[in-house]
C-alpha positions in Angstrom: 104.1 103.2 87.4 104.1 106.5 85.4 104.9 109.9 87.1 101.5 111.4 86.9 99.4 108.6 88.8 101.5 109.9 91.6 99.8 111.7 94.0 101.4 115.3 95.5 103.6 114.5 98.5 104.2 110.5 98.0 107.9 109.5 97.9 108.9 107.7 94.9 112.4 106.3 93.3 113.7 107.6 90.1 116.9 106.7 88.4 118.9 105.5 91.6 117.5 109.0 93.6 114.4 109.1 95.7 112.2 112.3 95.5 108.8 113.4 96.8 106.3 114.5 94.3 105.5 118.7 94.8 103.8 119.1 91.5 102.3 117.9 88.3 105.6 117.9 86.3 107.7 118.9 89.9 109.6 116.8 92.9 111.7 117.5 95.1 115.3 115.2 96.2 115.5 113.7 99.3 118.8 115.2 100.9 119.1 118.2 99.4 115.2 119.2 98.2 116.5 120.4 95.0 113.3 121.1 92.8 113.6 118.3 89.1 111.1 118.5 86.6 110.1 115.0 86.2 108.4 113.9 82.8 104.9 112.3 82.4 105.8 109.1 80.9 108.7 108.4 83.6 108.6 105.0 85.1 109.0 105.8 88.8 109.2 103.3 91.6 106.3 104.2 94.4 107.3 103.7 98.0 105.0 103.5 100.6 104.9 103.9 104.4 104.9 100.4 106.3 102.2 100.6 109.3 103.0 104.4 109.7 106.3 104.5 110.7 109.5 105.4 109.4 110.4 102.5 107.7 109.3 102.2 103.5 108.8 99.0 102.0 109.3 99.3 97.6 106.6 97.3 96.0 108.0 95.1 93.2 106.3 96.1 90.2 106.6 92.8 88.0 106.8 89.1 88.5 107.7 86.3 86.8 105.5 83.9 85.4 106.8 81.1 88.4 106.6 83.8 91.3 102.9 84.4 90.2 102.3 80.7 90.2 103.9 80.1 93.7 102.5 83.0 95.0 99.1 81.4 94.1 99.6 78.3 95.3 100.3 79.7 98.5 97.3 81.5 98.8 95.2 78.6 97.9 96.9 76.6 100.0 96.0 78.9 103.4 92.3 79.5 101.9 91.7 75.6 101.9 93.3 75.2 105.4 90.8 77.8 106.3 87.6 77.1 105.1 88.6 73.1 106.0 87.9 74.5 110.1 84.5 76.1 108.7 82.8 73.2 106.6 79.7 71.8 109.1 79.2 68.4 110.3 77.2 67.5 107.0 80.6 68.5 105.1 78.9 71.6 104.0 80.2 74.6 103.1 78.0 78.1 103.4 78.9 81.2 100.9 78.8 83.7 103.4 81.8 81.7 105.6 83.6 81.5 102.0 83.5 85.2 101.9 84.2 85.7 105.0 87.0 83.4 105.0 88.6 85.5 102.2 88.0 88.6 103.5 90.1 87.4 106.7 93.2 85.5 105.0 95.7 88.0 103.9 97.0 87.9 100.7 100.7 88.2 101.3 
């Protein structure tokens, strides 16, 4: 992800150092909240709060062609186990329990 799609105050990482974003250009180092100009087309790593606490969690930002493939799979493989438990005793399936059911099933 570039610098600027950064918003003000998110923590990102940034050649081996993590920083919080203070301005447009601007962020500061964790530690020692020394001030860095940062240029637009940096490739920064986001990190992101997990469930509010003080633990971050760092996205991967690229996967190869195999994890994209297994990590469909999987997720076809627990939407079919779930709409399997909704399908009526005429073996019929309704579209509103197929959104439903993928509105329920977390992707990850």
């Amino acid at each position: 992800m570039r610098f600027p799609r950064l918003k003000i105050g998110q923590q990102f990482d940034y050649d081996g150092k993590r920083y919080t974003k203070t301005g447009p250009l601007t962020a500061a180092e964790e530690g020692s909240g020394e001030s860095v100009m940062i240029r637009r087309a940096a490739e920064v790593i986001p990190v992101y709060s997990v469930d509010g606490d003080e633990s971050v969690k760092q996205l991967k930002q690229s996967f190869s062609r195999q994890e994209v493939m297994e990590l469909c799979q999987a997720y076809r493989l627990r939407l079919t186990n779930a709409l399997q438990s909704k399908v009526d005793k005429r073996q019929n399936l309704h579209i509103d329990t197929v959104i439903s059911a993928l509105s329920e099933i977390d992707p990850v």
